[in-house]
VMD Tcl script that draws the C-alpha trace (Angstrom):
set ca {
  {-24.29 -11.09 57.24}
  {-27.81 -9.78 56.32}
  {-29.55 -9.83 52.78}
  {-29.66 -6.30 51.67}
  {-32.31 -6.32 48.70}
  {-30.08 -3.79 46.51}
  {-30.31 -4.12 43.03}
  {-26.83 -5.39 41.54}
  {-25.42 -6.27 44.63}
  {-24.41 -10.10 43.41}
  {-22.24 -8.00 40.87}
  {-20.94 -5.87 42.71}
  {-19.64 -9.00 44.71}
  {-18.32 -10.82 41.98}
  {-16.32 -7.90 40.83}
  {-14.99 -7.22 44.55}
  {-13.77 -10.75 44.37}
  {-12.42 -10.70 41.19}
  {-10.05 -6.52 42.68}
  {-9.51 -9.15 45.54}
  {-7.86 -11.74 42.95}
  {-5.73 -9.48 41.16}
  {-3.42 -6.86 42.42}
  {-4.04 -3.07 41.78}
  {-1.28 -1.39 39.48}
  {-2.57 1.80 38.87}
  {-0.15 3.98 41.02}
  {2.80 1.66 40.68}
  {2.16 2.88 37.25}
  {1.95 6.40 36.99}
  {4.87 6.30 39.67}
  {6.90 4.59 37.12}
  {5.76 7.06 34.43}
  {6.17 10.54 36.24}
  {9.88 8.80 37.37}
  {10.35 8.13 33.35}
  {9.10 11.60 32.61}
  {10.95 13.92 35.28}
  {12.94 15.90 33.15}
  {10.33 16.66 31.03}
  {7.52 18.02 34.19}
  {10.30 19.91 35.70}
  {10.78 21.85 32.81}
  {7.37 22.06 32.23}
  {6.19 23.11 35.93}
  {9.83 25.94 35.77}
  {8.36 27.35 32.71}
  {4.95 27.99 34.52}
  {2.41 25.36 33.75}
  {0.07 24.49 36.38}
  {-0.23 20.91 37.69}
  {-3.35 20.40 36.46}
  {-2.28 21.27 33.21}
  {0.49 18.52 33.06}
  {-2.22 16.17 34.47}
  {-4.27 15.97 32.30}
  {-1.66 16.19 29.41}
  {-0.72 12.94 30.72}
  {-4.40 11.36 31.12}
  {-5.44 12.42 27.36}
  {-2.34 10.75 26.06}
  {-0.99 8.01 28.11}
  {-5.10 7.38 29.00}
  {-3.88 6.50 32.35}
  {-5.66 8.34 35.04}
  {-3.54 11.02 37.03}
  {-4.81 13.57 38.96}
  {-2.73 16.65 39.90}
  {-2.55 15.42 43.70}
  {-0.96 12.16 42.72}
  {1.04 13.97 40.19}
  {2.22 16.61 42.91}
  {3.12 14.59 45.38}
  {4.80 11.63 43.34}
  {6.95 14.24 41.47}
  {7.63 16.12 45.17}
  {9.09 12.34 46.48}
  {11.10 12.40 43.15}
  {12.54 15.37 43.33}
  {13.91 15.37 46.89}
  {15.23 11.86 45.84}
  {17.21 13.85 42.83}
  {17.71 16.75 44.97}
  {19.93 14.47 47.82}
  {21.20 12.34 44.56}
  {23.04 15.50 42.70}
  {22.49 18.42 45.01}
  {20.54 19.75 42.54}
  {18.03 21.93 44.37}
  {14.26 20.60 44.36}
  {11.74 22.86 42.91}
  {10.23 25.18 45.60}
  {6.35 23.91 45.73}
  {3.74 26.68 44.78}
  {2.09 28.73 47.35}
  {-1.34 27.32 48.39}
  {-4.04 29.48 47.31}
  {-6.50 31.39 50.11}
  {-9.93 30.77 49.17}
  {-12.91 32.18 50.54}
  {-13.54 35.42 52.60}
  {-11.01 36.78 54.73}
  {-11.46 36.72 58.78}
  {-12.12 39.35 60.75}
  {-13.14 41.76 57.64}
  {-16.22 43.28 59.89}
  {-13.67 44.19 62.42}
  {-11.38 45.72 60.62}
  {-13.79 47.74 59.07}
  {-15.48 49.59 61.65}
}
mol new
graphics top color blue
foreach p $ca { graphics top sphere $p radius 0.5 }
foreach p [lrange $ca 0 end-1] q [lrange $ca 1 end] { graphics top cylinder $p $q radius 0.2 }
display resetview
């Protein structure tokens, strides 16, 4: 392997090896934590509050990181899990937002 002359590269090695050592818990963690709280986010996302909202909610007072993606799709996994469980029916996921310009809006307007 070649000698790249990078500034902090020998730390950036040494704390490789030391992720390499020990095993990453972060989403084993907020898996646990959105199971532990499931109640509490489905009430929260049927009473209209946004993912993001509940995400960071969770990151300014658990300080554990949790973006609304992993928070989305963990909760999703859960819920289909409770759904088949009970037969309670999962929570319908929001509509996906259209962003920029429509297609086709110089056609139509000639």
């Amino acid at each position: 392997m070649a000698e790249f002359d990078i500034p902090g590269l020998p730390l950036l090695r040494q704390e490789l090896a030391q992720m390499a050592v020990t095993p990453g818990h972060r989403s084993s963690t907020l898996g646990r934590l959105i199971r532990e709280l499931y109640d509490d986010i489905r009430q929260a996302r049927i009473t209209g509050h946004s993912w993001r909202e509940i995400s960071e909610t969770i990151t300014a007072t658990t300080k554990i990181r949790c973006s609304q993606y992993a928070l989305a799709t963990n909760f999703r996994r859960i819920d289909s899990e409770w759904e088949k469980k009970t037969g309670v029916a999962a929570l319908e996921p929001a509509p996906a937002k259209k962003r920029g310009r429509p297609r086709n809006v110089l056609d139509k307007a000639s």
